[in-house]
C-alpha positions in Angstrom: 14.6 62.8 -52.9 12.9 61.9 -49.5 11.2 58.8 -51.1 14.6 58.0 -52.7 16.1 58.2 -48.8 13.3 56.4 -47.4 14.2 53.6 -49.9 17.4 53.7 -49.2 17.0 53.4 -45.9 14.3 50.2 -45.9 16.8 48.4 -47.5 19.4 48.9 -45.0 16.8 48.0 -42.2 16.7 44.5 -44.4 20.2 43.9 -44.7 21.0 44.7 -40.6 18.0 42.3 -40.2 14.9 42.8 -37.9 16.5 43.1 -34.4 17.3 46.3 -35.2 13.9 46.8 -37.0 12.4 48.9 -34.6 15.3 51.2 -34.8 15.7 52.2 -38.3 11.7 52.4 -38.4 10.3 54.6 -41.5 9.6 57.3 -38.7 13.1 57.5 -37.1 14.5 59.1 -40.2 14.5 62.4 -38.4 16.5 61.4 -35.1 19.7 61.6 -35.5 21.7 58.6 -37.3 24.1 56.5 -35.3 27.6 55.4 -35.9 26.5 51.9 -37.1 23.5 53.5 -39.6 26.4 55.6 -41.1 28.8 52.5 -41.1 26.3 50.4 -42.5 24.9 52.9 -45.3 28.9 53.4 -46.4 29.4 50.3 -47.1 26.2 49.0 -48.6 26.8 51.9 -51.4 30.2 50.9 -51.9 29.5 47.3 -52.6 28.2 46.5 -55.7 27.5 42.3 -54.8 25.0 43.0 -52.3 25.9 39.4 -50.6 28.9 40.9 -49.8 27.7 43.6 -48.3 25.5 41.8 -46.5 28.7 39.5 -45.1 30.5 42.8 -44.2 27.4 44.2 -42.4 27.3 41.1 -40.4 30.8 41.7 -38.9 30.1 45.0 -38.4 26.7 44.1 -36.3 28.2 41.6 -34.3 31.4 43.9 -33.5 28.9 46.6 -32.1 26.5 43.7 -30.6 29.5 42.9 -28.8 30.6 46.5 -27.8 27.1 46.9 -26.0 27.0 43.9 -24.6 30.4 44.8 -22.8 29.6 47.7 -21.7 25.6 46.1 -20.1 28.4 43.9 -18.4 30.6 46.5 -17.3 27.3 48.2 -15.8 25.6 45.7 -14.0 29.1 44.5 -12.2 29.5 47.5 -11.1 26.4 47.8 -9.5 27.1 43.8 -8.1 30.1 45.1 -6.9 28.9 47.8 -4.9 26.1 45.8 -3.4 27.7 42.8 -3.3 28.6 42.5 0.9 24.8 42.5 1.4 23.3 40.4 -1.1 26.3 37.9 -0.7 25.7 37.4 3.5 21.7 37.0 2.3 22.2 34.5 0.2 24.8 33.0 2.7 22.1 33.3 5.3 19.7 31.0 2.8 22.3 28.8 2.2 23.1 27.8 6.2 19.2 28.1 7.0 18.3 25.1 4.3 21.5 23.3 5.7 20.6 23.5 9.2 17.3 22.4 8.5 18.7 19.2 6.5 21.0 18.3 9.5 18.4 18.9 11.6 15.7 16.4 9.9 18.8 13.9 9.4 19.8 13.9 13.1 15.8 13.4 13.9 14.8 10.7 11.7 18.2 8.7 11.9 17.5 6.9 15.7 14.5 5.0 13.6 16.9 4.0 11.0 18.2 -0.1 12.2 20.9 -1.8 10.0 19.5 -5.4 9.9 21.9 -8.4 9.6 21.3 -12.6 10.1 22.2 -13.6 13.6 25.8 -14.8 12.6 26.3 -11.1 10.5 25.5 -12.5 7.6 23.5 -11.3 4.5 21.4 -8.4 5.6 20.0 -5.2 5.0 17.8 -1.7 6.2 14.9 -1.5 8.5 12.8 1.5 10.2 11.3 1.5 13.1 7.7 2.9 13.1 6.0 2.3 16.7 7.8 2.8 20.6 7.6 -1.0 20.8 9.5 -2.3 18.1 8.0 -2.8 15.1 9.8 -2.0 11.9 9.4 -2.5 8.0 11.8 -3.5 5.9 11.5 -5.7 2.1 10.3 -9.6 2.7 13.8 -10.0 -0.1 15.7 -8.3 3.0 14.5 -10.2 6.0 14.0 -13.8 3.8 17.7 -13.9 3.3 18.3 -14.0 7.4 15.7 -15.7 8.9 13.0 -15.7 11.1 15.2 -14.1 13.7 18.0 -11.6 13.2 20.4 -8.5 14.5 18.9 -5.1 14.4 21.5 -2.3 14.9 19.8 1.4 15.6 22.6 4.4 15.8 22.9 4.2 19.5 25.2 1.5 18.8 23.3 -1.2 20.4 22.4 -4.6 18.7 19.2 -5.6 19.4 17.1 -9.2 18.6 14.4 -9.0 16.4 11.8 -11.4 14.9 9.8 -11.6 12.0 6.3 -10.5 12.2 4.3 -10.9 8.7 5.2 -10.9 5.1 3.9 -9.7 1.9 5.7 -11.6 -0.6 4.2 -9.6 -3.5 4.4 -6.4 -2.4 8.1 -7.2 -1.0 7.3 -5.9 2.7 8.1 -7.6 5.8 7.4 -6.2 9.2 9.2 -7.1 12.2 9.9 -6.5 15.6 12.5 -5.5 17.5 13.1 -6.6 21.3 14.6 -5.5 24.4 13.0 -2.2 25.2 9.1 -0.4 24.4 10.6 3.1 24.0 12.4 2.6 20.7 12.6 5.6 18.2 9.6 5.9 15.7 9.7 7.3 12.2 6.5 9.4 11.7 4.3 8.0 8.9 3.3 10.2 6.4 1.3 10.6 3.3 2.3 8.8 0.0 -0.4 10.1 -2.1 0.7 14.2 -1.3 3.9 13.1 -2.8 5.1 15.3 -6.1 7.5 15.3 -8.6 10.2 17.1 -7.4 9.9 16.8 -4.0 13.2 16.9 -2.0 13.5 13.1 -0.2 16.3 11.4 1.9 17.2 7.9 1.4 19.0 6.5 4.6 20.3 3.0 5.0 22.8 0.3 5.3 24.4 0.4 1.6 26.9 -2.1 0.5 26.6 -3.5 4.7 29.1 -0.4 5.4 27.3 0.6 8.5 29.0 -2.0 10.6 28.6 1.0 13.5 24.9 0.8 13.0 25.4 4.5 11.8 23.0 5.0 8.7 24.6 6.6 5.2 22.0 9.4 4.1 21.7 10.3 0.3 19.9 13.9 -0.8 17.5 14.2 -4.2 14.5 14.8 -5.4 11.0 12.8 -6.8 11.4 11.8 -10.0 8.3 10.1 -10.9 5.7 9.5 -9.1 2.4 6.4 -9.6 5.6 3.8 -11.1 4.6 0.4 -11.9 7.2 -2.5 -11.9 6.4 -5.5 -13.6 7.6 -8.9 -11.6 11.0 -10.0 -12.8 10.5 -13.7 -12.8 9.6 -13.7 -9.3 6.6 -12.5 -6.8 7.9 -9.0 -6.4 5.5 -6.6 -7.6 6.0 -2.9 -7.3 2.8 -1.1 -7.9 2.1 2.2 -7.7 5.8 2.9 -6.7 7.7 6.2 -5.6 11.0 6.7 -8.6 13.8 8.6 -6.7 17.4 10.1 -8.3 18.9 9.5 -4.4 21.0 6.6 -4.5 19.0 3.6 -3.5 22.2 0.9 -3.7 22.4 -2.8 -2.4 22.0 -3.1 1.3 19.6 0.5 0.9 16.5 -2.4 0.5 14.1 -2.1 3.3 15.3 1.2 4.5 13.2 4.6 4.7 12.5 7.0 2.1 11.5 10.2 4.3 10.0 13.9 2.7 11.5 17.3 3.4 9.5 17.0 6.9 11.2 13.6 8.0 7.6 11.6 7.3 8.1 8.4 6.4 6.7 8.0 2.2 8.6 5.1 1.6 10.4 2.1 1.6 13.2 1.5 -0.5 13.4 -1.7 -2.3 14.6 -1.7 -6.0 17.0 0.2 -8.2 18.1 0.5 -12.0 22.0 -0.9 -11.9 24.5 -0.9 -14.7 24.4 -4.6 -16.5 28.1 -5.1 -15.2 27.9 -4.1 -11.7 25.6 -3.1 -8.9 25.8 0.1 -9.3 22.8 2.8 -8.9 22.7 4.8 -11.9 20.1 7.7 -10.7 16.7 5.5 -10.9 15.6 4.1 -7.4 12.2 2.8 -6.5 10.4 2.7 -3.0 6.7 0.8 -1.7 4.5 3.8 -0.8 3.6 4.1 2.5 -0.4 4.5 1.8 0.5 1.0 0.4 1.7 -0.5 3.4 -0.8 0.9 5.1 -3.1 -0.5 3.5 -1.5 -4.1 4.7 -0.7 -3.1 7.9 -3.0 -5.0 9.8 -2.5 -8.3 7.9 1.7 -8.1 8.4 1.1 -7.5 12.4 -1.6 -10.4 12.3 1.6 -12.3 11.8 0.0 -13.7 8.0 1.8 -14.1 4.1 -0.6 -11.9 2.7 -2.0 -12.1 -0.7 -2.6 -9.3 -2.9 -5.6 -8.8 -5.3 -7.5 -9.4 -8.7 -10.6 -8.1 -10.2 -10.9 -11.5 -11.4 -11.0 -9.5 -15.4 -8.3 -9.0 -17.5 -8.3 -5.3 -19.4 -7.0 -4.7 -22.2 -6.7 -1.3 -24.6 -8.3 0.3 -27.5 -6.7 2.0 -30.3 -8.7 5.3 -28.9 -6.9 4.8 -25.6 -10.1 3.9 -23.4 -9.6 0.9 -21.3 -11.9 -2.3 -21.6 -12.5 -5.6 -19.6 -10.5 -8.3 -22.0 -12.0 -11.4 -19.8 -13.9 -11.6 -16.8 -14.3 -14.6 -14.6 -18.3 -15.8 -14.1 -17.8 -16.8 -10.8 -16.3 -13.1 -9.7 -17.7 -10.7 -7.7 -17.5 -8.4 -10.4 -19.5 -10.3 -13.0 -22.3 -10.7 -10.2 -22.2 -6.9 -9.9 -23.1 -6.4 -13.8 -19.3 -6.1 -15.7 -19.3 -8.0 -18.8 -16.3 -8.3 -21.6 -16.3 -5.4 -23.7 -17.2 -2.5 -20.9 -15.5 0.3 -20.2 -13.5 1.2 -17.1 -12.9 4.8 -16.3 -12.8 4.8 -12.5 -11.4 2.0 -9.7 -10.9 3.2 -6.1 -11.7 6.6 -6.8 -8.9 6.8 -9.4 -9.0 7.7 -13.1 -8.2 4.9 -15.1 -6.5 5.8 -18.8 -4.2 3.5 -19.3 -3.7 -0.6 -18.6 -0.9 0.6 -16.5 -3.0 2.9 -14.7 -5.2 0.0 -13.7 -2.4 -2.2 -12.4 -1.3 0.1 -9.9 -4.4 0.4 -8.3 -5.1 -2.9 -8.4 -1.9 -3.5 -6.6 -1.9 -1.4 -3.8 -4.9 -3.2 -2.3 -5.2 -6.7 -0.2 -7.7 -9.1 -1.2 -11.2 -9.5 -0.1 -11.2 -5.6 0.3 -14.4 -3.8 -1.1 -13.5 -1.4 -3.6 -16.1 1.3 -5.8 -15.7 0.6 -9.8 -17.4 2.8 -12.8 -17.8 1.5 -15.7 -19.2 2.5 -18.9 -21.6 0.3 -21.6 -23.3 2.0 -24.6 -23.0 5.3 -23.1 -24.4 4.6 -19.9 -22.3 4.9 -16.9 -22.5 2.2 -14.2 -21.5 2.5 -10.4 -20.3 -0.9 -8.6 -19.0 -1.9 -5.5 -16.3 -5.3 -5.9 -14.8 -7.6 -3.5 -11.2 -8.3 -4.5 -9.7 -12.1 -5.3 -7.1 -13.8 -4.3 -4.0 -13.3 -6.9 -2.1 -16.1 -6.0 -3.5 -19.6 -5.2 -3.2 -21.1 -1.4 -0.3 -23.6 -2.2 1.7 -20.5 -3.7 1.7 -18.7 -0.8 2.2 -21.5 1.8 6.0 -23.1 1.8 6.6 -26.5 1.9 9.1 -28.6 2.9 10.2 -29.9 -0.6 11.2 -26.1 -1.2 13.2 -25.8 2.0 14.9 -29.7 1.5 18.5 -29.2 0.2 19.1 -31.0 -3.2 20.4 -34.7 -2.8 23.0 -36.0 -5.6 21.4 -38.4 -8.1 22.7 -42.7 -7.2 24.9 -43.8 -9.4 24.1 -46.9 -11.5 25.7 -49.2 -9.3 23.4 -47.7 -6.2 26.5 -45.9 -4.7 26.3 -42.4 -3.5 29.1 -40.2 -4.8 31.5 -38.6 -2.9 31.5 -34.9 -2.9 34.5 -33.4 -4.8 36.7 -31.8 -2.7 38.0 -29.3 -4.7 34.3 -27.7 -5.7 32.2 -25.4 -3.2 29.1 -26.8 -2.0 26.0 -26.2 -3.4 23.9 -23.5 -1.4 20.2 -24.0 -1.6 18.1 -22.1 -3.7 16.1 -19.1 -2.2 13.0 -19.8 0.0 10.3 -17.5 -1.7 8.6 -17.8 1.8 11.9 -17.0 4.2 15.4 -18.7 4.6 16.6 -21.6 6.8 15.4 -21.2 10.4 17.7 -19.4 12.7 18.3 -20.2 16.6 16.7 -18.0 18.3 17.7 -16.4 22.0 16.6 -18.8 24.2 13.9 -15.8 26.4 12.6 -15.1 23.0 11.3 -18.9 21.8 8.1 -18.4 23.1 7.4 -15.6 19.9 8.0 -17.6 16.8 5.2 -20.2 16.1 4.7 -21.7 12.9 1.7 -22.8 11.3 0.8 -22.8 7.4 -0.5 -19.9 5.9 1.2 -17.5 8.5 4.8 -16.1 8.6 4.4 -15.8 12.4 1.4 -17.7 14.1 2.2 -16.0 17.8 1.2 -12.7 16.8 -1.9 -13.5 15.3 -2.9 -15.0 18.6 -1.9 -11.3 19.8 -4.2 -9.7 17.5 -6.6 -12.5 17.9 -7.4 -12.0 21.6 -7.1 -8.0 21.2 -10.1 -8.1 19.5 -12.1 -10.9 20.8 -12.1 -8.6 23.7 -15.1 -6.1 22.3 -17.0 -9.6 21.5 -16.4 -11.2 25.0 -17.8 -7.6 26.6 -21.2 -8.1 25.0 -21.5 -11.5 28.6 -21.1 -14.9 28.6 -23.3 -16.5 27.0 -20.9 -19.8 27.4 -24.2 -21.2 29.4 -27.1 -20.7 27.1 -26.2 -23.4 24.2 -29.7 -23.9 23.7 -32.6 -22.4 21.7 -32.7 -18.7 21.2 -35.2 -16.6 20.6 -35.0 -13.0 18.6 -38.2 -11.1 18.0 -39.2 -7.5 17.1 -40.6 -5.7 13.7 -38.8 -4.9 10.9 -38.9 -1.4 9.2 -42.0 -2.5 7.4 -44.0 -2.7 10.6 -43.4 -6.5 10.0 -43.5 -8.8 13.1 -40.4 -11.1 13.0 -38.8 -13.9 15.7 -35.5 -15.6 15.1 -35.4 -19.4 16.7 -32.3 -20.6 16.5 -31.8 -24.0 17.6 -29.4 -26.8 17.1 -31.5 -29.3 15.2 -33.3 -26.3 13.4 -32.8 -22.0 12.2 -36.0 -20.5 11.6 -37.5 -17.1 11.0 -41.2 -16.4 10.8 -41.3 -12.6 8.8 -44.9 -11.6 8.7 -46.8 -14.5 7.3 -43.9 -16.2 5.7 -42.1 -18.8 7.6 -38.3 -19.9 6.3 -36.5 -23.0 8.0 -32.5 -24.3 7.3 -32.4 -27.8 8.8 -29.1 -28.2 10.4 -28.7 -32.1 8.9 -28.9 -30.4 5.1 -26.2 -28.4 3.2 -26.5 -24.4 4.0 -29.2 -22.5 1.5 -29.7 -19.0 0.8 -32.2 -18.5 3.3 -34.7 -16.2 3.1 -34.0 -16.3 -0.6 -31.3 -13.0 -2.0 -30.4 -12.4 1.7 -27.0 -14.8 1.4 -28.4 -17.1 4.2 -29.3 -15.2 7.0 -30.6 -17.8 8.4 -27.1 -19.6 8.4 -25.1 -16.2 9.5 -27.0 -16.2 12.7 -26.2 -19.2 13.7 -22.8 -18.5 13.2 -23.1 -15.9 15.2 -24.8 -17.6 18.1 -22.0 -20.2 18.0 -19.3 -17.3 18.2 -20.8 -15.8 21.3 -21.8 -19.0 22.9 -18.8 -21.4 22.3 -16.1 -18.5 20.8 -13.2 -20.3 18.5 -13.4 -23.5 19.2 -16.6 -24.3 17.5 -15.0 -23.1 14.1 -12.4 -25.5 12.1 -10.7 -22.1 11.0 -10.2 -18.8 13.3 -7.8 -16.4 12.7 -6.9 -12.5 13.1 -7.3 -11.4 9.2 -6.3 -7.7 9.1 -7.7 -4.8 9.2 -10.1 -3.1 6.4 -12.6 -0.4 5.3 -16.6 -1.1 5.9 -16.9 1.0 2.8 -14.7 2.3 0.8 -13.2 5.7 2.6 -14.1 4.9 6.3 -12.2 4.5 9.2 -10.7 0.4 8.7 -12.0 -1.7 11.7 -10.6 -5.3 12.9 -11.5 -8.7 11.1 -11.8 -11.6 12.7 -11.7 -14.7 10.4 -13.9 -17.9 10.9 -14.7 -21.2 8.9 -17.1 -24.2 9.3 -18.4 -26.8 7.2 -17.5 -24.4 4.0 -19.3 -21.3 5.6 -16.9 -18.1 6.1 -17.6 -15.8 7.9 -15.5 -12.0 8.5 -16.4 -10.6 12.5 -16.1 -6.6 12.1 -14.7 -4.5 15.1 -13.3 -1.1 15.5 -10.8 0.7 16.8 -12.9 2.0 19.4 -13.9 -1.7 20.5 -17.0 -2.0 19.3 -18.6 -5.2 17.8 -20.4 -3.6 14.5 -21.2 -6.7 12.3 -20.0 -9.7 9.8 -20.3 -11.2 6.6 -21.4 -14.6 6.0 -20.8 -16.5 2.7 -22.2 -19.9 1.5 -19.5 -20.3 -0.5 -16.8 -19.0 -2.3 -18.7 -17.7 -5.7 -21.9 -16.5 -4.1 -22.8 -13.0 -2.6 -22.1 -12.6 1.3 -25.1 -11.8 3.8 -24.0 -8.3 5.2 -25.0 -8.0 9.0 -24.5 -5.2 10.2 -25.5 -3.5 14.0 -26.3 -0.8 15.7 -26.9 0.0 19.4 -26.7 -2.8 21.9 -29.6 -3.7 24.6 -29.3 -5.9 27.4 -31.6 -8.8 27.7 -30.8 -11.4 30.5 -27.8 -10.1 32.0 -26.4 -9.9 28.1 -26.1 -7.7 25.3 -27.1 -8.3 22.0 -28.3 -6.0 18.7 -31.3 -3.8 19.0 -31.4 -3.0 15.1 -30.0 -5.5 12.8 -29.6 -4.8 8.7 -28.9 -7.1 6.3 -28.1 -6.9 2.9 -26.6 -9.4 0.4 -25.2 -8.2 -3.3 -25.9 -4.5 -2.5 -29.2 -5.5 -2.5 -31.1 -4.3 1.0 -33.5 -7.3 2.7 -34.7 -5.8 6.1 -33.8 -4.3 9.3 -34.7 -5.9 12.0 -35.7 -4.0 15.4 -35.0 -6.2 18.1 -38.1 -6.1 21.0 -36.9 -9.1 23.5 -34.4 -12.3 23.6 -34.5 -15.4 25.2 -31.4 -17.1 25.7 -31.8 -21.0 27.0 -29.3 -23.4 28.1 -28.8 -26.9 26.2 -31.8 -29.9 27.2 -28.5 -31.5 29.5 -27.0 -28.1 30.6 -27.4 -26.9 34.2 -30.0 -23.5 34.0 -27.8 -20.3 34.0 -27.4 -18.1 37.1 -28.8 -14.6 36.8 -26.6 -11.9 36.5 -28.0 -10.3 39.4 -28.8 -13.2 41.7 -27.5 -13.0 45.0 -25.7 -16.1 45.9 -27.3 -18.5 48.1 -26.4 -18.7 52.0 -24.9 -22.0 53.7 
């Protein structure tokens, strides 16, 4: 009989089904037996179709199911109920906290916001200011469409002037500067790369030109995707590396700031995904990093169009999903350094690389001619590079020309008659300048800061930049007086004697028992063989200090960049003769720490670099020179006396310390 009940009862457990498994357990036949057990065995004996019993103790399940479940209900709002006064005014109290602190970061970061407009209100855009005096980002698509001068409006409801700066066609960045004042509101600039996926951000801007009162509209969301890349759409624009945002970024939001819970800059704002039949933000907004822009920062104030990079290789993807060098370029720096079709890349700039996509958004967040560390991988062997970036776009493409900026002129007729425009259609507006619009008047106190001059979206503030830094080279003494022969000598770290004579008819350098000589009449050489011509570099540098810009054909403020990879960047100063470039390295700090000299274009650079400066005659000059060419080290030279002489028809030099002669 028990096994019989037993039975009876595992069957029932089957047909209530297993949430109720635990509860009809073989060992709870001895507790005592609920209303739904008793319903349930009732009417599985009086059923002979046992589907239909099964149907009717469905109902019945999910009619007591539902019973409980009330009564849970009933419980627990009972218990809200009676704590409801307290837990309601907390979670009020969380509510007005978190919206203070949004006003509050809203009402701080707002003063930095400008609403940028052409001098006659057309066209326009957003802007942010990021120093005290003046200078602001906004998208190179923004400030192109107004001009080299235009309107900034900040929310104190003044209109200020402003002028263009630099430009980064690529990476659609344009830096300007506002005028009138040096104690204008600055955003904060934080850090791109701490950015996550859902982050809380604030788009604030000019959308749809509504903030005629210079008052910014602010939109709320979150990250959405973070390390976007944004293929060029028929034009330069290249968003690499790119911050994707639900806030609405809408037309007229281009240029403006993206900021982070903490009102730090991340951002700018510069494209969005809109509906094919109107522009209309549909929740998918993209803004330039900030660590980006940073990275160009001293190239846009240097007043230049600045290029972005190439390896100078094309990857390409394996079915296993590693990523491989497609093509590579002979003359590259990367093919010098050892990368060859075929190998595999798994690092650039510190970065995993898994994906081709991976590899273009690293690539594009750098300028060129910056120095960046590259793994790769061949037959199992791992291989670690340093590369020096190319140019992406060729010269002409990034310089505008005239036939660009001419307005289209009707075809003759056959009879050699111009036609006469029809009155009834709308001129013809030109086509846009991919290097700025038409040039706008500008206020008459403010000429004096817009100079043009190919290659450079603003030539007057790379003259800024240019004397800013000449300043740590100029405090090393004139040597304007000593044009002559010099003399360098000392012992290198090999306990190798050494003298430099540097002459304008002949370089020299007697190393031990070797003798090398670059005749000034000849092409330039790579001499001392693998150094990258040393023996060429110093003379540039003799030439800087003695004559400064004028004795180069080229000279020009080029940015700002990294020594290696991870260091502090330091100031560029850019210089070209005969073929021979040559980059002038100086830091923050203001002090002169070196230069790279290259023959030419495809060949390895001869790295000088210094450290500590002795005075000899009244000047100072390098006590420890190393040089290195290709990653390759060549010496260091201990400096142990100069001689600095003036030109065969140049008046002797004065001493330093000489006291002036009486009458």
């Amino acid at each position: 009989m028990a096994s019989t009940k037993r039975n009876t009862d595992r069957a029932l457990l089957r047909a209530a089904g297993e949430p109720f498994a635990r509860r009809f357990s073989a060992g709870s036949r001895n507790r005592p037996k609920t209303r739904l057990w008793w319903s349930l065995k009732l009417q599985m004996n009086g059923k002979r179709n046992p589907s239909e019993g099964f149907e009717t103790t469905s109902r019945v399940l999910i009619r007591e199911g539902c019973e409980r479940v009330r009564r849970i209900l009933f419980a627990v709002s009972l218990t809200l109920i009676a704590s409801s006064p307290a837990m309601l005014e907390a979670a009020d109290d969380a509510v007005r906290e978190a919206e203070q602190r949004r006003v509050a970061t809203v009402e701080r970061v707002s003063p930095s916001v400008t609403a940028i407009f052409g001098v006659s209100g057309e066209g326009g855009g957003s802007g942010v200011v990021i120093s005290p005096d003046g200078y602001a980002l906004s998208n190179f698509h923004v400030t192109g469409s107004v001009g080299d001068f235009m309107k900034c409006g900040l929310n104190d409801g003044v209109l200020y002037d402003a002028v263009i700066v630099g430009v980064d066609p690529t990476g659609d960045v344009a830096l300007l500067k506002l005028l009138g004042r040096d104690d204008f509101p600055a955003a904060e600039l934080g850090d791109s790369d701490a950015v996550r996926t859902g982050d809380w951000v604030y788009v604030i801007g000019n959308p749809f030109l509504l903030a005629t009162d210079f008052q910014p509209t602010v939109t709320y969301g979150i990250v959405s995707g973070i390390h976007r890349y944004q293929y060029p759409a028929g034009t330069f624009l290249e968003y690499a590396d790119c911050i994707q945002v639900d806030a609405s970024i809408n037309p007229g939001n281009s240029g403006g700031p993206l900021f982070n819970a903490a009102g730090q800059l991340i951002g700018i704002n510069g494209r969005g995904s809109f509906e094919k039949r109107g522009r209309v933000n549909v929740g998918a907004g993209y803004a330039i990093s900030i660590n980006q822009i940073k990275h160009f920062m001293g190239h846009l104030r240097g007043g230049r169009i600045v290029d972005h990079a190439t390896l100078g290789a094309t990857v390409a993807t394996r079915p296993d999903g590693t990523v491989f060098v497609d093509d590579i370029l002979e003359e590259s720096d990367a093919y010098r350094r050892g990368l060859r079709v075929n190998d595999e890349l798994f690092s650039f700039a510190s970065r995993p690389i898994r994906s081709v996509n991976q590899f273009k958004n690293i690539l594009g967040i750098y300028p060129q001619q910056w120095k960046l560390p590259l793994s790769y991988r061949r037959d199992n062997e791992t291989h670690d590079i340093h590369v020096r970036l190319r140019s992406l776009h060729r010269t002409s493409e990034m310089t505008p020309s005239a036939k660009r900026m001419k307005r289209p002129v009707p075809p003759k007729r056959p009879d050699g008659k111009q036609p006469k425009p029809d009155p009834h259609k709308p001129p013809r507006k030109p086509g846009p300048n991919p290097h700025g619009s038409q040039k706008a008047q500008p206020p008459e106190e403010y000429k004096h800061m817009l100079v043009e001059k190919p290659g450079f979206a603003n030539y007057y503030f790379n003259t800024v930049e240019q004397k800013r830094t000449l300043k740590a080279i100029q405090a090393l003494g004139d040597f304007s007086d000593v044009l002559g022969q010099w003399r360098v000598r000392g012992t290198t770290d090999n306990n190798l004697a050494f003298e430099f004579i540097l002459d304008e008819a002949l370089l020299g350098l007697s190393l031990g028992k070797t003798d090398y000589v670059q005749e000034m009449d000849k092409e330039p050489i790579d001499e001392p063989a693998g150094t990258g011509g040393l023996l060429m570099a110093m003379h540039h540098l003799k030439l800087l200090l003695s004559r400064g810009a004028p004795a180069f054909t080229e000279f020009f403020y080029a940015g700002r960049e990294p020594l290696s990879f991870g260091d502090q960047p330091v100031d560029v100063l850019y210089t070209l003769l005969a073929g021979v470039e040559t980059r002038w390295y100086v830091t923050s700090g203001g002090t002169f720490v070196g230069f790279d000299t290259r023959l030419s274009p495809d060949l390895d650079e001869c790295e000088v670099r210094f450290a500590e400066l002795t005075e000899w005659e009244g000047r100072r000059f390098p006590q420890h020179i190393r040089v290195t060419s290709g990653e390759t080290p060549f010496a260091e030279f201990h400096v142990q006396g100069a001689s600095f002489l003036p030109a065969p028809n140049q008046p002797e030099p004065v001493p330093a310390d000489a006291e002036e002669a009486g009458p």
